[in-house]
N, C-alpha and C positions, 0 to 999 in steps of 0.2 A: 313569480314574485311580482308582484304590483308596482308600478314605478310611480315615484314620490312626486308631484306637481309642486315645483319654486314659482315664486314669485316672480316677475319680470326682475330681469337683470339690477332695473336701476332703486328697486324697492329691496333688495336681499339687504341684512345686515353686513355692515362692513367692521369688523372688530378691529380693522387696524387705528380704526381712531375713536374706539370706546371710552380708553382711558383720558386721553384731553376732551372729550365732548360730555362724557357722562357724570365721571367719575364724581366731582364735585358732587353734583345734584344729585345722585345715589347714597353718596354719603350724607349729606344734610336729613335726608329724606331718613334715613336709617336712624342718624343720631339722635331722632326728635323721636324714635318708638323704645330707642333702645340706650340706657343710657352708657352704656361702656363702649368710649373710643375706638377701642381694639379691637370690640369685636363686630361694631357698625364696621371698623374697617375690614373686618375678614369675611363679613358681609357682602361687601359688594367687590370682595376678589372671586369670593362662592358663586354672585349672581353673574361674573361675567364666563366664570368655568361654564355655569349651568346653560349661558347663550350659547357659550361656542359650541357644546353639546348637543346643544336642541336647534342650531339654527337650519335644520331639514324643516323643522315644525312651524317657522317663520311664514305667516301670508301673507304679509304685507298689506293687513286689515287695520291694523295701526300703526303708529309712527315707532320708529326704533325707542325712542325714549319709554313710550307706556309701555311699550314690551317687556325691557330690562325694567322696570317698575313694577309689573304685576312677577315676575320672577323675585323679584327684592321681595315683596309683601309679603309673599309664600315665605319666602328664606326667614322674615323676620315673625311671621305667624309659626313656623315652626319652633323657633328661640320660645316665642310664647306658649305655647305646648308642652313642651319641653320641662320651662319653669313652674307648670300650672300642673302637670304631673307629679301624683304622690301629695299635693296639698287634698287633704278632707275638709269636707264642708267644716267641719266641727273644727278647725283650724283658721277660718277664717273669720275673724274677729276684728272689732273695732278698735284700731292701735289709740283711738282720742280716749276709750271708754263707752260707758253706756249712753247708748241715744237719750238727749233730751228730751221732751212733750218741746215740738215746735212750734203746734198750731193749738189753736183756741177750741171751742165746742164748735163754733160758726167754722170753722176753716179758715181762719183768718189769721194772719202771722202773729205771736206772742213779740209784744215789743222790743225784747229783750234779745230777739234771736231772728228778729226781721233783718233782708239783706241790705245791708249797709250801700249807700251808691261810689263807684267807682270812680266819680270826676271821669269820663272819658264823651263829655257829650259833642268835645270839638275834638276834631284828631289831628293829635299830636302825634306825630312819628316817633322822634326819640321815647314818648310815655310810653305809644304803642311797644317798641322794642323792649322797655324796660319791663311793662307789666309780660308782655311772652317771655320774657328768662325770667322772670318769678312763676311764672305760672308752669313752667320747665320744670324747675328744681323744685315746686311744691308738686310736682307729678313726681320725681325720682322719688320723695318719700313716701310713696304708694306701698303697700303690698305690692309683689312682682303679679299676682291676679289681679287684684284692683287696675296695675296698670296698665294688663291683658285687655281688660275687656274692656275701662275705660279707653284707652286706642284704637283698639277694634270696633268700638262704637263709634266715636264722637270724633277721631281725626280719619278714621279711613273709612269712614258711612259706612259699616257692615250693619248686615240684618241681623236682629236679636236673635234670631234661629240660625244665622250664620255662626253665629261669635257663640252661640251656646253648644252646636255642634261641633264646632273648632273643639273650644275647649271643657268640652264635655261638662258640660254644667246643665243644673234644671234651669228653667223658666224663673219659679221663685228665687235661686238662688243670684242667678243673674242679675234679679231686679234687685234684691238686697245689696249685693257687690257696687251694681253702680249709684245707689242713694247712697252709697257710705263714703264712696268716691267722690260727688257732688258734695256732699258735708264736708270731709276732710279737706278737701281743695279750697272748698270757697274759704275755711276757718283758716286757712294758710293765705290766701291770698289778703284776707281781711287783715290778718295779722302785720302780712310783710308788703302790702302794697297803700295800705292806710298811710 
């Protein structure tokens, strides 16, 4: 039998103080992909079983926190799977209705459906925080694929062939998922942050 190579003593995971060093920032991390409390929390009770389990496989190639963070990711890419199982293309649909004609002949935005400006050209902290919890709660009313792949995309930079093999989707359908997502979001934001 092959004997397993640790890391130097002062680089191994130490679980006994995962929960006061991690836990917060595990959970935040989770609550912003996945919106049910309960089960962000039983998230990163799963991510710290899955450390204790695997901490043989530990190199200390990164810092303990990215470590239980690409464990969380996985845990919460499988929630995603999961969710995105058993939906058919032909099931996902546009909750606003049919797409408008956005653009002109030239490609130029119809004025009627041009994006509105945000007011965020000085930064304001509190605006900042306010417009992130609207931009939260107009993601909770995603599709649970829309807000698969929008996540996987655009908060945890995955590659379009990542996130389409994740969750087994074509190329075209991917790309229609996230246009619909970008519409839906921005008409929410436009809505509740105006």
């Amino acid at each position: 039998m092959d004997e397993i190579e640790l890391p130097p003593v002062d680089q191994m995971p130490d679980p006994k103080n995962w929960v006061n060093t991690y836990a917060d920032y595990l959970y935040l991390f989770a609550i912003k992909r996945i919106s049910d409390e309960d089960q962000a929390r039983d998230l990163v009770q799963e991510t710290f079983l899955a450390a204790l389990q695997s901490m043989h496989k530990f190199e200390g190639k990164s810092s303990e926190r990215t470590w239980l963070t690409a464990i969380l990711k996985n845990k919460i890419y499988d929630v995603y799977r999961a969710k995105s199982s058993g939906l058919k293309t032909e099931e996902i649909k546009n909750p606003i209705g049919e797409e408008p004609d956005f653009f002109q002949e030239n490609g130029h935005w119809k004025k009627e459906h041009a994006p509105k400006q945000f007011g965020l050209d000085d930064f304001d902290s509190l605006a900042h925080k306010e417009l992130n919890h609207i931009l939260q709660q107009c993601m909770q009313k995603l599709p649970a694929m829309w807000l698969s792949v929008f996540t996987m995309k655009h908060m945890d930079d995955e590659t379009t062939d990542f996130v389409c093999a994740e969750l087994r989707l074509s190329q075209a359908n991917f790309w229609v998922i996230i246009h619909r997502a970008k519409l839906n979001l921005r008409a929410c934001l436009q809505k509740n942050w105006m």
